[in-house]
Each structure stands twice: as C-alpha cells, then as structure tokens.
N, C-alpha and C positions, 0 to 999 in steps of 0.2 A: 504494500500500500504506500507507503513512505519512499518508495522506485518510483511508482507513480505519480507522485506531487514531485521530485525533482525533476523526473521528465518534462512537467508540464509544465513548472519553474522554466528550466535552460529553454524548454522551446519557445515557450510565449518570451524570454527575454531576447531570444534571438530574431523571433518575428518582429519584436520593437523596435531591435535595433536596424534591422534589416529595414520599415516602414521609414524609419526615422534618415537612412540614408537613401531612399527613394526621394524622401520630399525634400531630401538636400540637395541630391542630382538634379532633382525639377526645378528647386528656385535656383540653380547656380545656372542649369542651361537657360533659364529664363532670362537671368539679369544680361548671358552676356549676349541672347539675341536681340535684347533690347539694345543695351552698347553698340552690339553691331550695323542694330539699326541708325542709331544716332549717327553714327560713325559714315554710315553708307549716305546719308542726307546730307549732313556736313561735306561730304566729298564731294557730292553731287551740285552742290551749290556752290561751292570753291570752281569746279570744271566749267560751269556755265557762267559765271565770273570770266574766269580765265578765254572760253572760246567767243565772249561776246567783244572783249576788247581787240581791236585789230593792229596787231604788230605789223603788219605793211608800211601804215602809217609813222608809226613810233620810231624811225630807222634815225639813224646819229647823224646820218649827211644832210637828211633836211633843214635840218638845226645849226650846221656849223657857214649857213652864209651861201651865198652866191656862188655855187662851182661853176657856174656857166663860163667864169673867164679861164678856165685853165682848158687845154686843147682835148682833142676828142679821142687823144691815145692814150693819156693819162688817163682821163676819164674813163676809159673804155678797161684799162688797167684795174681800177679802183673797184670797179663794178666786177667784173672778173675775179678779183682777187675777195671779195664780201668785205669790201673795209667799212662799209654801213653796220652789217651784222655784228662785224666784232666790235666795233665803236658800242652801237647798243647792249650789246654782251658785258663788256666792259664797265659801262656807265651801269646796266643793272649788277655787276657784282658788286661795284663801288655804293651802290645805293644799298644793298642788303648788310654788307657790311657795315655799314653807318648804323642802320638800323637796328642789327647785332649788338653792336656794341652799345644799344642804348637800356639795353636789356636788365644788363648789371647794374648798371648805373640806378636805375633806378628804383630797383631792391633793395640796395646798399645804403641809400640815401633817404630813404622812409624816416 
C-alpha cells in the first residue's frame, strides 16, 4: 500500500514538473515570436526608409560645383573611375563616424 502512495507521489510530481516545463516552453516560444515579430516590422520599416530615398541623386559630384569646365576626358575618366560613389561612400563613412562617436559622449556626460 505505502509502494503505492510513493508511486503516485514521484509520478504526479513528475507530471508537475513535466506540465510546468510545457508552459515554460510555450511562454518562452511565445515571447520570442513576438520579439521576432517586432524585430521583423522594425526591419521592414528601416528597408522602406532606406529604398524610398534615392541615392542617384545624393552623388558627391553634384555638390562639389560646376565640373562642366574641366574637359570631356577627364570627365569621362571621373565617371569611369565612380569618383561620385566613392566621394558619397566617403562623406557617409565620415558622417556615421561622427555620429558614433556621439554615442559615448553622451552616456558619459549624463
């Protein structure tokens, strides 16, 4: 009789525990489809951001003045070679880096 109440002990404690990491597994997978959810809207809203502004426009050689006086082989050189892109490449590392570095600063100084 006293086999029997221990059986029924360790098993019913096993099915608690067992129940009790069921609804662990369901709210962890829950929390992190929601995260992924957020995550996946956050991304999506960054990408259409990003594909609404038009980098054609944004190019470094518009910016730097009149090339129209220098000759049509230089110019032809310039455009060949992407000295527009790396210009813009350039000016946004220098811009992110600025940025970066404003990061600290302004933790440190709270």
């Amino acid at each position: 009789m006293i086999n029997k109440i221990i059986h029924f002990c360790s098993n019913f404690w096993e099915m608690l525990t067992d129940l009790f990491n069921w609804i662990l597994d369901g709210i962890l997978y829950l929390l992190s489809e929601i995260l992924y959810l957020f995550l996946d809207v956050f991304f999506s809203i960054i990408e259409a951001i990003i594909t609404a502004i038009d980098f054609a426009q944004v190019t470094a050689l518009s910016s730097f003045g009149d090339w129209n006086v220098l000759p049509d082989q230089i110019l032809y050189i310039l455009y060949k070679l992407n000295i527009a892109q790396c210009l813009t490449m350039l000016a946004a590392a220098c811009l992110i880096r600025l940025t970066l570095n404003l990061i600290p600063a302004a933790f440190t100084r709270v």
